[in-house]
Every structure is written in structure tokens, then in C-alpha cells.
N, C-alpha and C positions, 0 to 999 in steps of 0.2 A: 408554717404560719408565724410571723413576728411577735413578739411580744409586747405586750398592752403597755400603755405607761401609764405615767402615774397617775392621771383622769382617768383612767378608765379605755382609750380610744386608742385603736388598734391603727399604727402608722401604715401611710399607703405604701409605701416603699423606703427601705433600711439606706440609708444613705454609705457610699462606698468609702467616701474619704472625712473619716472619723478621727482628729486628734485627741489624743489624751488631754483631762485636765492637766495635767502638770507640765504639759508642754507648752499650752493654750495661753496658762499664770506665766511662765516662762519666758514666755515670748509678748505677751502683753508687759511684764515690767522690763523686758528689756528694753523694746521700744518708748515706751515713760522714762525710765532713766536716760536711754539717747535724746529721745529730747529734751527734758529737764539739762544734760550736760551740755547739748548743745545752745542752748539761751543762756548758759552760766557764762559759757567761751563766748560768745558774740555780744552779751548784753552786759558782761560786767554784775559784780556781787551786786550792786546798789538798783539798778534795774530790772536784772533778774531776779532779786524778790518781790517787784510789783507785777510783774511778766509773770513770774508763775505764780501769785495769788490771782490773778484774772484769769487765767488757764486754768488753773486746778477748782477755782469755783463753777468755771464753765463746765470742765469736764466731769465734776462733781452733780453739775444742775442736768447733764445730758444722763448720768448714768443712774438718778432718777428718772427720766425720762424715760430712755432706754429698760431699762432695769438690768442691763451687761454694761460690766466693763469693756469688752473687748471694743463696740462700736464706739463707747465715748473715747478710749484712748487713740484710734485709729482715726476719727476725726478732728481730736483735740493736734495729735501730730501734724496731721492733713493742714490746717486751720498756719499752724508754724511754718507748715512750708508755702504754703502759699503763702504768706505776707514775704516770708524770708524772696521769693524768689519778684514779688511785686516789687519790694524795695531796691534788690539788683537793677530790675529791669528801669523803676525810675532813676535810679543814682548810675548807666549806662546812660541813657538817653536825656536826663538833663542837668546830671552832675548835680543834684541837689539830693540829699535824702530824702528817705520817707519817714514821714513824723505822722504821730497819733492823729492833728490836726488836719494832715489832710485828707484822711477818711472820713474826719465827721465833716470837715467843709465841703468837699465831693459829693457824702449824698445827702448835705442840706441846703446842698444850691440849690436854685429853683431854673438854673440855664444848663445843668449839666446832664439830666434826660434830651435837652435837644439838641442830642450830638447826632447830627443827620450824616447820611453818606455822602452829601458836598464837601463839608469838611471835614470828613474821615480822615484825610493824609492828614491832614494838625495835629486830630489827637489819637492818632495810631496805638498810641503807645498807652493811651489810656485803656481802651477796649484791648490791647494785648492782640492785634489782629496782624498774623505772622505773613501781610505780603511786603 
């Protein structure tokens, strides 16, 4: 029979793949440090401390949310690569960067939900849709 936890309620089933704390902290600051170093190398000292006060207050506001670190670091990273990999794909396909500005003008258009399947080939590259 299992043992109770700490309410009191006996688990329905022991789960098999069990990591230790100290691998779990391990591997969660490893990952924070990879990213924290990777926005220090792409964003420069002077941007990457506005970059990671927005990210560390986020990941801060998630892991009240949460109440684990592990999920707020895993999508605060998550969060970096996807922008990292948005930005490639517009500075490929229209040699302009991606700047803060055009996320907030994107979804405060009032024409940019009516991106219909007629003119899907135009903005391909905004929906990310790989034909």
C-alpha cells in the first residue's frame, strides 16, 4: 500500500520516473542561466537588462501563479524562443527586424484578425504556416 501524503490522501498510483530535488534545482538553474546568457550574447549588456527585468518579473508573476518554479522557468524560456525564432523568420523573409512595436501594432490592428485564406500567400509568414 503507498504512502499517505501530507493531507492525509493515499496516491492512486506511485509514479515511476521520480527525479530528485537536487537534480530538478539543477536543471531548472541551468536552464535560467542558459537563458539569462543567451539574451546577455544577442541583446547586448544595455538591453539585456530591460529583457530580463520583463522576463524575470514575468517569470516571477507565473511562479506565483503556478506556485513551482519549474513551469514558470520552462515557459519563461519557451516565451525567448519563440520570439528568438519569430524574429529570424521575419528578418529571413523581409530583411527587417523584429522590434517591440510590432507586436503591439499586430494585435492592436483592427485589420490584422482579417487575415482570411484568399490572402494567406501575402501573409504566410505571419501565421508561420510552413507550405
Amino acid at each position: 500500500m503507498p504512502a499517505a501524503s501530507a493531507d492525509g490522501t493515499t496516491p492512486l498510483a506511485a509514479p515511476r520516473w521520480v527525479l530528485p530535488p537536487r537534480i530538478t534545482w539543477a536543471t531548472t538553474m541551468l536552464i535560467g542561466l542558459g537563458t539569462a546568457a543567451y539574451l546577455l550574447e544577442t541583446e547586448g549588456a544595455g538591453a539585456s537588462l530591460f529583457a530580463s527585468a520583463i522576463l524575470g518579473t514575468l517569470g516571477a508573476l507565473l511562479v506565483v501563479l503556478f506556485r513551482r518554479v519549474v513551469p514558470a522557468v520552462v515557459l519563461v524560456s519557451a516565451i525567448v524562443a519563440i520570439i528568438c525564432t519569430a524574429s529570424h523568420v521575419k528578418q529571413q523573409t523581409t530583411e527587417v527586424l523584429l522590434h517591440a512595436f510590432d507586436v503591439i501594432s499586430l494585435l492592436s490592428s483592427w485589420s490584422a484578425p482579417a487575415i482570411s485564406p484568399a490572402n494567406i500567400e501575402s501573409t504566410r509568414w505571419v501565421c508561420w504556416l510552413p507550405w
